[in-house]
C-alpha positions, 0 to 999 in steps of 0.5 A, spaced: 500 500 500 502 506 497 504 510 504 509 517 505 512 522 509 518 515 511 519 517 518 513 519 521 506 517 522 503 515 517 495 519 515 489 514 515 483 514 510 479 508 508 476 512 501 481 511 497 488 507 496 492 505 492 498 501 489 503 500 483 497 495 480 491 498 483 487 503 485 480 503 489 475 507 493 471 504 499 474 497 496 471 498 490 476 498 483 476 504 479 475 501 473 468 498 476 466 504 478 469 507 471 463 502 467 459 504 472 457 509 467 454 515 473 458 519 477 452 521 482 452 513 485 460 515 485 459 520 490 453 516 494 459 511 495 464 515 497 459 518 503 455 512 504 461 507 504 457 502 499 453 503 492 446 505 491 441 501 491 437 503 484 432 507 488 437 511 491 441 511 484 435 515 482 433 520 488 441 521 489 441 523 481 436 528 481 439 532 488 445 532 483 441 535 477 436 539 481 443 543 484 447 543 477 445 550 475 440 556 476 442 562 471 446 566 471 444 570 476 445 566 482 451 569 486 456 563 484 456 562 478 455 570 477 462 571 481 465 566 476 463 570 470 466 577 474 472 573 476 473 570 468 471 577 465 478 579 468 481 573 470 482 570 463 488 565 464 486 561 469 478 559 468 480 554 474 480 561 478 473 562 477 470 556 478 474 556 485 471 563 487 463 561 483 465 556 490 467 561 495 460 564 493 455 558 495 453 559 503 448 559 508 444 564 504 445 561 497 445 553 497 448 552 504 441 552 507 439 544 506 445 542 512 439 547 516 433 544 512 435 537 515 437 539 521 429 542 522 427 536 519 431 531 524 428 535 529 421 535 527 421 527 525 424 526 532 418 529 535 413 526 531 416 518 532 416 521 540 410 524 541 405 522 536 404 529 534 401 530 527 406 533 522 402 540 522 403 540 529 410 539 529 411 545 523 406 549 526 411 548 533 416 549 528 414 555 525 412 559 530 419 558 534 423 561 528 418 567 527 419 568 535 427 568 535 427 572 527 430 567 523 429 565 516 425 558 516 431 555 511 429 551 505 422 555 503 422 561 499 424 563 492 427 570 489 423 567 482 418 561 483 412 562 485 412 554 486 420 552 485 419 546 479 424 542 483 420 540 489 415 537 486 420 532 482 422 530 489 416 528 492 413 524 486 419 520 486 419 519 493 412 516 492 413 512 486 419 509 490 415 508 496 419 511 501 417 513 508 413 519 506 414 523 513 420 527 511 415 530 505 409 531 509 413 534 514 416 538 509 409 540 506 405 542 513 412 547 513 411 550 507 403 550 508 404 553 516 408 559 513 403 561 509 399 561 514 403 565 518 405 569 513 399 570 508 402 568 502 406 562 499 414 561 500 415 556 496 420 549 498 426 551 494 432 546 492 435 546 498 428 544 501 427 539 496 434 537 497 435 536 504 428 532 503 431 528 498 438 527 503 434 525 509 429 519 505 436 516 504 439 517 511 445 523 510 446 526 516 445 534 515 452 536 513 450 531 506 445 538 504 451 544 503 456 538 500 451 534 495 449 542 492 456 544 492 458 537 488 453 539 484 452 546 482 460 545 481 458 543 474 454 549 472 459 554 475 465 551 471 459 551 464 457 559 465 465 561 467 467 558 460 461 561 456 464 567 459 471 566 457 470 564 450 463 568 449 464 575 452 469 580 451 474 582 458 471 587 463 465 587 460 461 586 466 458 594 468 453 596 473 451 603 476 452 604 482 451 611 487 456 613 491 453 615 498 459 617 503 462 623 505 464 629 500 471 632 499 469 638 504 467 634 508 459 634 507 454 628 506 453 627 499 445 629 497 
């Protein structure tokens, strides 16, 4: 086994080793994953330690597909086209700072979703609550400390076209419906408190997805970060063979203090 760094102690990893014949990750030789032919199932291995059934093949794929890309508007893959509208040597400059933009408030907000959904399935396998119940618990919790129920409501979408997907193939799968239901009773208690629909958005739909097939929480910002990379590295290429350097302008007003020392009007 291929070990360095002679004459220290040796790192420890059991997702991928090697030899001068072989490679293998979680056990399983590289060229049987390359005739896999899916590099969702791939990625399922390396965070589950073992291949995906058909099932989850398909539901793990969809969270990849739904992740993949949203425009050029949202805040990754508009830092990529800025950084490659100046930066144009270096295309992997811009995929890497398209990265640096997803967070709590664009694409991280699955790892909370799951977070909430764990919390609320607890409760309900405790108790015996109804998922209503539970959201409207929930819900107001959230309205009561400020914060921003994640994984509902949309910037564009009256209804996001991703979630529906997700709970149609949760169904056609026969998977436990609770995380969908309990989902639904969130979407449906937010709109009762707020008095209009704020939709399940794909970190929502995502960390619905990721908790029917027992990912931990932290799975929700990776499994949108694997997937959004695709569209990111696309939109930074367009910009790069399509536009002209610096062609990204905006207005903008400048509102701090003047040379003598009085506001600006």
């Amino acid at each position: 086994m291929q070990t360095s760094g002679a004459g220290s102690q040796a790192w420890r990893s059991a997702i991928t080793g090697f030899d001068r014949q072989r490679i293998f990750t979680k056990g399983v030789p590289i060229e049987e994953l390359m005739r896999w032919g899916n590099f969702g199932d791939v990625v399922f291995l390396l965070f589950k330690e073992r291949p995906p059934q058909p099932w989850e093949s398909r539901l793990f794929n969809a969270v990849m597909i739904a992740s993949a890309d949203h425009g050029p508007t949202s805040p990754s893959t508009l830092a990529a086209r800025v950084i490659a509208s100046g930066n144009r040597r270096a295309l992997e400059a811009a995929v890497a700072g398209g990265l640096l933009a997803v967070g709590d408030a664009h694409g991280g907000a699955g790892e909370e979703a799951m977070q909430v959904l764990h919390e609320g399935l607890n409760r309900i396998a405790e108790t015996g609550a109804a998922p209503a119940a539970v959201a409207r618990e929930i819900v107001q919790r959230y309205a009561a400390e400020n914060r921003r129920l994640p994984g509902l409501g949309h910037r564009f979408h009256d209804v996001d076209p991703r979630a529906p997907v997700i709970w149609t193939m949760v169904r056609d799968e026969h998977l436990p419906a609770g995380p969908v239901e309990l989902m639904l009773a969130l979407e449906e208690q937010l709109r009762i408190e707020k008095g209009r629909l704020l939709p399940v958005n794909v970190d929502g739909a995502i960390a619905t997805a990721l908790v029917c097939l027992g990912f931990e929480p932290e799975i929700g910002r990776i499994a949108f970060l694997i997937g959004r990379c695709a569209g990111i590295a696309a939109h930074a290429l367009e910009e790069l063979t399509r536009e002209k350097p610096m062609r990204i302008k905006f207005t903008y007003t400048y509102d701090g203090p003047q040379p003598n020392g009085k506001s600006a009007q």
